[in-house]
FIKOLZA-1660 file (N, C-alpha, C; in steps of 0.1 Angstrom, whole numbers, plus 5000, padded with zeros to 4 digits):
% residues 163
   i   px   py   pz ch aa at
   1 5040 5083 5090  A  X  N
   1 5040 5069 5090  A  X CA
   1 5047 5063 5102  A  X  C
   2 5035 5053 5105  A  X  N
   2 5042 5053 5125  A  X CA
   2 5045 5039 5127  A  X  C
   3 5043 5027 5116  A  X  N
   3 5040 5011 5122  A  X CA
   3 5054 5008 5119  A  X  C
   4 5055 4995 5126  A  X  N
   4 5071 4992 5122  A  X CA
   4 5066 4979 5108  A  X  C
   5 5057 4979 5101  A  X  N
   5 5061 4972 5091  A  X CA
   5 5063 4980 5077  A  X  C
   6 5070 4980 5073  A  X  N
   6 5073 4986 5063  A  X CA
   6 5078 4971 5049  A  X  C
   7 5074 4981 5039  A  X  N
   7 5079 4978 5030  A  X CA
   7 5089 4985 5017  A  X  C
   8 5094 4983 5015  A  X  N
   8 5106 4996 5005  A  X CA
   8 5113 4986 4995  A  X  C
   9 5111 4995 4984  A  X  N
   9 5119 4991 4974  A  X CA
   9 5128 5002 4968  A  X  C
  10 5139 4997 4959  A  X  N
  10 5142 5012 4947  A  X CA
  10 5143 5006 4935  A  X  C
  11 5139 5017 4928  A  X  N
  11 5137 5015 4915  A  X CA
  11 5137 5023 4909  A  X  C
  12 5149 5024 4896  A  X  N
  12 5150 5031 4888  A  X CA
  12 5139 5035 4879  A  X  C
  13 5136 5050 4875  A  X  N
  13 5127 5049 4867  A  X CA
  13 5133 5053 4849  A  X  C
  14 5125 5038 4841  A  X  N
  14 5125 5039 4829  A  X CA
  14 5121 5051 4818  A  X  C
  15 5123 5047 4811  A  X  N
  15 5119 5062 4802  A  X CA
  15 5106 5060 4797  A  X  C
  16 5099 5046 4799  A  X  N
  16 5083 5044 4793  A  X CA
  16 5080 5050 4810  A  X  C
  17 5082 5056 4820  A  X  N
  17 5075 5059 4828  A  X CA
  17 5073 5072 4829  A  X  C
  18 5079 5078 4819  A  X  N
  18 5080 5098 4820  A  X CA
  18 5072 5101 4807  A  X  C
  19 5061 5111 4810  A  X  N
  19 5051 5116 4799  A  X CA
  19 5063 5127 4784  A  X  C
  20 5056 5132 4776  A  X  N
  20 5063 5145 4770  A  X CA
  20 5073 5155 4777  A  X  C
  21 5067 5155 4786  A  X  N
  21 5077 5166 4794  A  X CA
  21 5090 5164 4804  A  X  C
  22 5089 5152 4804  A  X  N
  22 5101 5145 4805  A  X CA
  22 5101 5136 4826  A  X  C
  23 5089 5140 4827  A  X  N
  23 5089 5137 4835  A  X CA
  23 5078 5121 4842  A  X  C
  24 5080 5123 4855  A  X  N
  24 5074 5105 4856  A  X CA
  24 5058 5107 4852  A  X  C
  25 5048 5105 4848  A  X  N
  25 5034 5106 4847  A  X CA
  25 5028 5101 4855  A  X  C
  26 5022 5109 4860  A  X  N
  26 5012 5114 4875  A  X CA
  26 5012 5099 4882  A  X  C
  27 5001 5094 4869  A  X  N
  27 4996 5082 4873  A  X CA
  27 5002 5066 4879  A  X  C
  28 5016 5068 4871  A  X  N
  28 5024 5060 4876  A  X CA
  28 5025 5058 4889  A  X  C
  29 5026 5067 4895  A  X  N
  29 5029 5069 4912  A  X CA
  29 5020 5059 4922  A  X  C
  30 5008 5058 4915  A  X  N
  30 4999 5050 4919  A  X CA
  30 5004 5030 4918  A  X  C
  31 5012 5029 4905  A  X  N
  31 5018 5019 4907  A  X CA
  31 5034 5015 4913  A  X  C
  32 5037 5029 4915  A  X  N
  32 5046 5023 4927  A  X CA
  32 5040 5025 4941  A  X  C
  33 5026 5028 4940  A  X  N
  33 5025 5022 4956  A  X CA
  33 5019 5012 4955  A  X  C
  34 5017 5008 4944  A  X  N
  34 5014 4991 4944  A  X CA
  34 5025 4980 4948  A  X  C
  35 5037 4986 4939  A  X  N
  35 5050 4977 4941  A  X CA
  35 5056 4978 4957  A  X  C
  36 5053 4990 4958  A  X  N
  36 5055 4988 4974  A  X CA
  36 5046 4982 4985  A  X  C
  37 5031 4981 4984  A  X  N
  37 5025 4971 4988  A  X CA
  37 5031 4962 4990  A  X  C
  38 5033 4956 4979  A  X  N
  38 5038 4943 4971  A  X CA
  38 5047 4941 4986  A  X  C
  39 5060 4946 4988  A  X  N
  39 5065 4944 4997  A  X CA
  39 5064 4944 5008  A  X  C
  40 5059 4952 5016  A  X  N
  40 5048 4955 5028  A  X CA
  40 5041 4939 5032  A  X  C
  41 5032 4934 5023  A  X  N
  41 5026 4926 5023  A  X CA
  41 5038 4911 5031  A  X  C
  42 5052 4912 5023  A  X  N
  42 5057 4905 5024  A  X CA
  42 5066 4905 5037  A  X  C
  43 5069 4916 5041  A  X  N
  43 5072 4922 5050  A  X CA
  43 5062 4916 5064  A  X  C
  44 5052 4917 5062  A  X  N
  44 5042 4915 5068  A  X CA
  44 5041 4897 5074  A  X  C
  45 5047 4886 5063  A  X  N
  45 5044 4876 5066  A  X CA
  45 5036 4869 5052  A  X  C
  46 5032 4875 5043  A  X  N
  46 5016 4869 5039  A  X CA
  46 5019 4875 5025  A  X  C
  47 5023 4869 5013  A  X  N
  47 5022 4877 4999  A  X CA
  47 5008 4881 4996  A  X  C
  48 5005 4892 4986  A  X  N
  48 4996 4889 4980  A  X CA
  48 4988 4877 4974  A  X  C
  49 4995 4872 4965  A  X  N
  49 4990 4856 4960  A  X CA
  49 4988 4843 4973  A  X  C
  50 4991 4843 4988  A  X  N
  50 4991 4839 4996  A  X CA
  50 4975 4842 5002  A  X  C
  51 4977 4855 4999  A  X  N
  51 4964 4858 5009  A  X CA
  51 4952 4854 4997  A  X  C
  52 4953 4853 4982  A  X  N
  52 4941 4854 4970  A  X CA
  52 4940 4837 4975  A  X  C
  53 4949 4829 4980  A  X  N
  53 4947 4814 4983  A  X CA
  53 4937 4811 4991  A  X  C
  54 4936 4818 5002  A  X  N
  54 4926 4824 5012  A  X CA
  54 4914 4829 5003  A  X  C
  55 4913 4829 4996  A  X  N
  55 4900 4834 4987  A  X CA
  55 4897 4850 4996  A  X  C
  56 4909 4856 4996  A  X  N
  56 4908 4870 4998  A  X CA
  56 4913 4884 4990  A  X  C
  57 4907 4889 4989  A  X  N
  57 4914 4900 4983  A  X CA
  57 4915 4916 4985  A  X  C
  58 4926 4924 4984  A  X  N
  58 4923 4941 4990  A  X CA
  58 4923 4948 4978  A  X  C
  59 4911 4948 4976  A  X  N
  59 4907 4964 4961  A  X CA
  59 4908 4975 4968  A  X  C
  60 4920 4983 4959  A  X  N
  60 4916 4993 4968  A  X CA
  60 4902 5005 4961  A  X  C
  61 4900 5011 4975  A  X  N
  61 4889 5017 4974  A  X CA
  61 4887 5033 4972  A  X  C
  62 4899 5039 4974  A  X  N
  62 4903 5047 4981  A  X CA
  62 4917 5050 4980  A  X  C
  63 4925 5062 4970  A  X  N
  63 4939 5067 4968  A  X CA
  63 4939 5081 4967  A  X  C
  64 4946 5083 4977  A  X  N
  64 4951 5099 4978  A  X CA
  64 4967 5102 4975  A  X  C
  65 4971 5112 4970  A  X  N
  65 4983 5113 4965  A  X CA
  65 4985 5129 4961  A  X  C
  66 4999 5135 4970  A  X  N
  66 5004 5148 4973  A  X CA
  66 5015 5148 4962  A  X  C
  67 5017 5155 4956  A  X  N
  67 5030 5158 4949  A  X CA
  67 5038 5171 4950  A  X  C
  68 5050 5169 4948  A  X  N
  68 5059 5178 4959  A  X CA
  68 5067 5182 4945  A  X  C
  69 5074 5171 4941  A  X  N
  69 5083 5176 4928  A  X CA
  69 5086 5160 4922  A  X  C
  70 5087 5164 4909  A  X  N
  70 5087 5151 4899  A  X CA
  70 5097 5143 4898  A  X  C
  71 5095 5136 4896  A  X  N
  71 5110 5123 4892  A  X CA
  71 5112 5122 4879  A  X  C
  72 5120 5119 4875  A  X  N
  72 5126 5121 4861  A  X CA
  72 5134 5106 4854  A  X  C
  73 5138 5107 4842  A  X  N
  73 5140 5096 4831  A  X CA
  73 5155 5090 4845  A  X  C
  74 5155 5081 4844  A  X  N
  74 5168 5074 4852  A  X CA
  74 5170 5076 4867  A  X  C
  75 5160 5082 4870  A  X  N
  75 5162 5084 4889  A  X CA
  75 5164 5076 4897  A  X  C
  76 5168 5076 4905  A  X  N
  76 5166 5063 4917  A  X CA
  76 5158 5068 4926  A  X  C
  77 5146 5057 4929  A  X  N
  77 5138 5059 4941  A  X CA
  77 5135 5051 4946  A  X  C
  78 5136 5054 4962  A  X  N
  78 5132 5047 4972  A  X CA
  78 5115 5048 4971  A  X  C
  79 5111 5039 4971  A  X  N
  79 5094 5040 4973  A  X CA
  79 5092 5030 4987  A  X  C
  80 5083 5036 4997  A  X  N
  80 5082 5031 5005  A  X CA
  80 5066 5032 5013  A  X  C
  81 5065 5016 5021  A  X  N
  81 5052 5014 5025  A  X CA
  81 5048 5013 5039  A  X  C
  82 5039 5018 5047  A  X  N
  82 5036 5014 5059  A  X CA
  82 5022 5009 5063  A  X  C
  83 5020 5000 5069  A  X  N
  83 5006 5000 5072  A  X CA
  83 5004 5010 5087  A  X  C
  84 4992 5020 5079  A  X  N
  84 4984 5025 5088  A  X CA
  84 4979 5024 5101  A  X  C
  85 4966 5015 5090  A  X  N
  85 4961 5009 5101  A  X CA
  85 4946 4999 5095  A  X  C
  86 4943 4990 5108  A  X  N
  86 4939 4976 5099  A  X CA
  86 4924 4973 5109  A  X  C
  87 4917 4975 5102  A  X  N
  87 4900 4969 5113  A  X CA
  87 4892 4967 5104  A  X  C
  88 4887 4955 5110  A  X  N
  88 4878 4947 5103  A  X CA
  88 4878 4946 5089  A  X  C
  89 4873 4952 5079  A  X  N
  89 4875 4948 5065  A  X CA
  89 4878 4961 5057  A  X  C
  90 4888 4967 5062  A  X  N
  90 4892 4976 5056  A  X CA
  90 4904 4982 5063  A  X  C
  91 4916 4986 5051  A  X  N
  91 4932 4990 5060  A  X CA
  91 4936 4998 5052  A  X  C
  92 4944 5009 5060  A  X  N
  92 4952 5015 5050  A  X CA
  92 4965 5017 5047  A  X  C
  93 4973 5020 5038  A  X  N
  93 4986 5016 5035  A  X CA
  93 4991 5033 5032  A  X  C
  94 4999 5039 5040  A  X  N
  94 5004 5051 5037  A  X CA
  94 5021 5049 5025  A  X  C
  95 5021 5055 5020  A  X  N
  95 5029 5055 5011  A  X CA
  95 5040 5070 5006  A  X  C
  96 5053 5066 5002  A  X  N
  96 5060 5079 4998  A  X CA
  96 5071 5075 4989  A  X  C
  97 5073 5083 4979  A  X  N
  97 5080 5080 4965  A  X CA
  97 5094 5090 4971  A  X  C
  98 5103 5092 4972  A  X  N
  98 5119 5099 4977  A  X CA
  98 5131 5096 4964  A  X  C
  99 5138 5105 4963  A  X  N
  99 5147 5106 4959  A  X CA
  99 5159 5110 4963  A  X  C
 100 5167 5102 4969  A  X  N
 100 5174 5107 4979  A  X CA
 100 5166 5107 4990  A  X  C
 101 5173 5118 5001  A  X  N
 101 5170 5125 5011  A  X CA
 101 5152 5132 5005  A  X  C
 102 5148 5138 4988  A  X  N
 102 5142 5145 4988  A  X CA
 102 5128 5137 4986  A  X  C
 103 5117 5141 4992  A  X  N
 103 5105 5136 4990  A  X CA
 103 5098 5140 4979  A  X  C
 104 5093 5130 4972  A  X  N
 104 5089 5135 4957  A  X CA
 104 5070 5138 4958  A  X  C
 105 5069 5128 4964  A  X  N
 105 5051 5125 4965  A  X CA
 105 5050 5117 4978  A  X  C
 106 5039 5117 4983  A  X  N
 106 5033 5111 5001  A  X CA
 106 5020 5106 4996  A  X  C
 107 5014 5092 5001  A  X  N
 107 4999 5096 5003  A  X CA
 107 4998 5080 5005  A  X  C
 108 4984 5080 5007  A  X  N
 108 4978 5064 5011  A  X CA
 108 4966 5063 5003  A  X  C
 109 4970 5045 5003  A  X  N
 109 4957 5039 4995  A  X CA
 109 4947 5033 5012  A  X  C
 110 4933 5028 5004  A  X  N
 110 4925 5026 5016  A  X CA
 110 4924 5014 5009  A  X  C
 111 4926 5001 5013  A  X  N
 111 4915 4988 5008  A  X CA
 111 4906 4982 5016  A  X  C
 112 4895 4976 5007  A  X  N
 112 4885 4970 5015  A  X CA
 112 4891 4953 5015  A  X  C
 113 4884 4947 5024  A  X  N
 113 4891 4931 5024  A  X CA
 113 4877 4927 5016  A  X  C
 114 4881 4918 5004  A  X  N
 114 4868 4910 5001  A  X CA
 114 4874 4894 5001  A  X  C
 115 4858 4886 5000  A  X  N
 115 4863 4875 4993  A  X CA
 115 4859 4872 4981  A  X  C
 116 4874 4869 4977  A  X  N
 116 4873 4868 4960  A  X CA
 116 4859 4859 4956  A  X  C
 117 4856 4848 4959  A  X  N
 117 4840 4841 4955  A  X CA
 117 4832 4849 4954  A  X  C
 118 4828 4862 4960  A  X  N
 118 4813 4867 4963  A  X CA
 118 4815 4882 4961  A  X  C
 119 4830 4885 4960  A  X  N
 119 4834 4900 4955  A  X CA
 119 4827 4909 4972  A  X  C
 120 4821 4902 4984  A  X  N
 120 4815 4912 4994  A  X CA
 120 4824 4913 5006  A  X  C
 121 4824 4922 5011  A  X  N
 121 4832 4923 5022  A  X CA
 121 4836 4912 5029  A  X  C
 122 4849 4912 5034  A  X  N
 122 4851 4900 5046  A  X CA
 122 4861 4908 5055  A  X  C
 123 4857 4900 5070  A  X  N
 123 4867 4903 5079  A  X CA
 123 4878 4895 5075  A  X  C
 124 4888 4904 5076  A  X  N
 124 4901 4894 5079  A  X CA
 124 4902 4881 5086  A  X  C
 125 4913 4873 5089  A  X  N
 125 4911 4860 5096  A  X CA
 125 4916 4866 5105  A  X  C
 126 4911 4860 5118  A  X  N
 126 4917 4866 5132  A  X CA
 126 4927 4866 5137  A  X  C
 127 4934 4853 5129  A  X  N
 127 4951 4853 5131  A  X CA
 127 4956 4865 5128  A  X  C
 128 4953 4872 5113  A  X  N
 128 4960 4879 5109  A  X CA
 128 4954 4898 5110  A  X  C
 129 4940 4895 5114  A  X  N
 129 4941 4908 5121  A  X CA
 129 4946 4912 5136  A  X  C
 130 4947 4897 5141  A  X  N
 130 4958 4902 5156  A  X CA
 130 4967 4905 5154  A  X  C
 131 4978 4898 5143  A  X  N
 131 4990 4901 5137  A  X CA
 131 4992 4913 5133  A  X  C
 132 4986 4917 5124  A  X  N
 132 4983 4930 5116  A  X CA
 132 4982 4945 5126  A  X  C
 133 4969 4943 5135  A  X  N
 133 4964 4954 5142  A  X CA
 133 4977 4955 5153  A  X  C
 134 4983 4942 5161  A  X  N
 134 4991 4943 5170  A  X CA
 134 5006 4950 5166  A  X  C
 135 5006 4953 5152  A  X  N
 135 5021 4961 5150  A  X CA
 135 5016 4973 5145  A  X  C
 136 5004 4978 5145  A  X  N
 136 4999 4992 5143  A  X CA
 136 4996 5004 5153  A  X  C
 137 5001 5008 5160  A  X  N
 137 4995 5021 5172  A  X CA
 137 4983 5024 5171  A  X  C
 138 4980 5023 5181  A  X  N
 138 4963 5031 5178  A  X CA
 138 4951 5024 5167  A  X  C
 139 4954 5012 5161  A  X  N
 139 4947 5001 5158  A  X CA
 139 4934 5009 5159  A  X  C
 140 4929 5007 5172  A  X  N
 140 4917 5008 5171  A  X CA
 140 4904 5016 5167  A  X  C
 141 4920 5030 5170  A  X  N
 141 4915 5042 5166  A  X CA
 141 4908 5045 5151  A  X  C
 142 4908 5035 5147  A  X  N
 142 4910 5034 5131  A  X CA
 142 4895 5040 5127  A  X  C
 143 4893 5041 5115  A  X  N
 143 4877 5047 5115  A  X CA
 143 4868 5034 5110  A  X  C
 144 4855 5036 5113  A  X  N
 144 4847 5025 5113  A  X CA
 144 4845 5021 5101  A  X  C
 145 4841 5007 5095  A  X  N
 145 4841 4999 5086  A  X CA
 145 4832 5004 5076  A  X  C
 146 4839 5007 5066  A  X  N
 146 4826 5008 5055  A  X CA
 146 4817 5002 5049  A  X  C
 147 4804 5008 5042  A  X  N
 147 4799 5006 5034  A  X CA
 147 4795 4997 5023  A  X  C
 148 4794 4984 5018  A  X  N
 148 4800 4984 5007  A  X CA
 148 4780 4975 4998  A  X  C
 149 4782 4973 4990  A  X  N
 149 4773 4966 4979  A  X CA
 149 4761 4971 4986  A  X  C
 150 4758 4983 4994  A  X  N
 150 4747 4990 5001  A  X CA
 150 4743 4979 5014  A  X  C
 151 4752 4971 5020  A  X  N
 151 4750 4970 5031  A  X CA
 151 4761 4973 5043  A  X  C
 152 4761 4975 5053  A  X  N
 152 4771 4980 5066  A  X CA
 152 4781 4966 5064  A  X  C
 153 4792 4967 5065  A  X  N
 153 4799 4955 5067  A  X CA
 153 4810 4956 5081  A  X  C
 154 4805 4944 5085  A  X  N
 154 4810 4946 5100  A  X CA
 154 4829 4951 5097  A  X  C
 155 5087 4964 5113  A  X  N
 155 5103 4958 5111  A  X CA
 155 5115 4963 5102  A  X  C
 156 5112 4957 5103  A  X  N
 156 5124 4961 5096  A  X CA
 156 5121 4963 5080  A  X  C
 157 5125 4976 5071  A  X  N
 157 5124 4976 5057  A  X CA
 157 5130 4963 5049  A  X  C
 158 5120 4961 5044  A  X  N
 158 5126 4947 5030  A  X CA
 158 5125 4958 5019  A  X  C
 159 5140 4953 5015  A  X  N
 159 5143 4963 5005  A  X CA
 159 5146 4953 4992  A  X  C
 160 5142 4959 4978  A  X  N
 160 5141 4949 4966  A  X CA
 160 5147 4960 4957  A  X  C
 161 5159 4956 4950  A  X  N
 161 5168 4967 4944  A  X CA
 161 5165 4959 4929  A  X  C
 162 5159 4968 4917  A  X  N
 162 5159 4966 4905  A  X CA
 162 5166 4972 4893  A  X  C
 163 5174 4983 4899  A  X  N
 163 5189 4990 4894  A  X CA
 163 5196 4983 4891  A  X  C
% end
């Protein structure tokens, strides 16, 4: 994770977030890289609900997720977000769950940009793909735009403590 926007929060985890065996359940992990989005975004300049104003929206399309060792009833974790990288109607957000010093899970979501009216791809607004792509390395390098409804479609950590 290379961009300087980040997003990071910590958050204790509850005991509705750990399965039978006492630990956090898989799936959860996927929602704290939402909550870290969440930040990221903010971080960014642009909330979520800011950009749905824009009649836009990022589904993601696309989540990968490594797990290293589990987090447990009462932990503290840093969850943290970077953006990737951002072209045309689709970006990706790399992600990592830590405990302490120790890394628990790594991985990135991929979203497509739609607009909410028509649910089909949209490019980003140009303001905010200059914005966006200009704090990303290698921007360009990014891989080409996908696919979607079967036609081609063209700083500093903010930290949110809930402990």
């Amino acid at each position: 994770m290379s961009s300087r926007w980040i997003g990071q929060l910590e958050y204790r985890v509850p005991y509705a977030d750990t399965d039978q065996m006492g630990v956090v359940y898989y799936a959860n992990y996927l929602v704290y890289f939402e909550r870290s989005r969440n930040e990221l975004m903010r971080a960014m300049g642009l909330t979520y609900k800011e950009l749905e104003q824009r009649q836009l929206g990022l589904p993601v399309v696309s989540a990968q997720i490594d797990y290293k060792t589990p987090a447990r009833y009462d932990d503290l974790l840093t969850i943290r977000a970077e953006l990737a990288w951002v072209r045309g109607v689709r970006l990706q957000v790399d992600c990592s769950v830590c405990r302490g010093d120790q890394l628990l899970a790594m991985g990135h979501t991929v979203h497509a940009v739609i607009d909410l009216r028509s649910l089909r791809p949209a490019r980003l607004p140009d303001e905010l793909l200059a914005r966006w792509s200009q704090a990303v390395p290698g921007a360009e390098a990014a891989p080409a735009p996908i696919a979607a409804a079967g036609a081609a479609a063209p700083p500093q950590p903010t930290t949110v403590r809930n402990a």
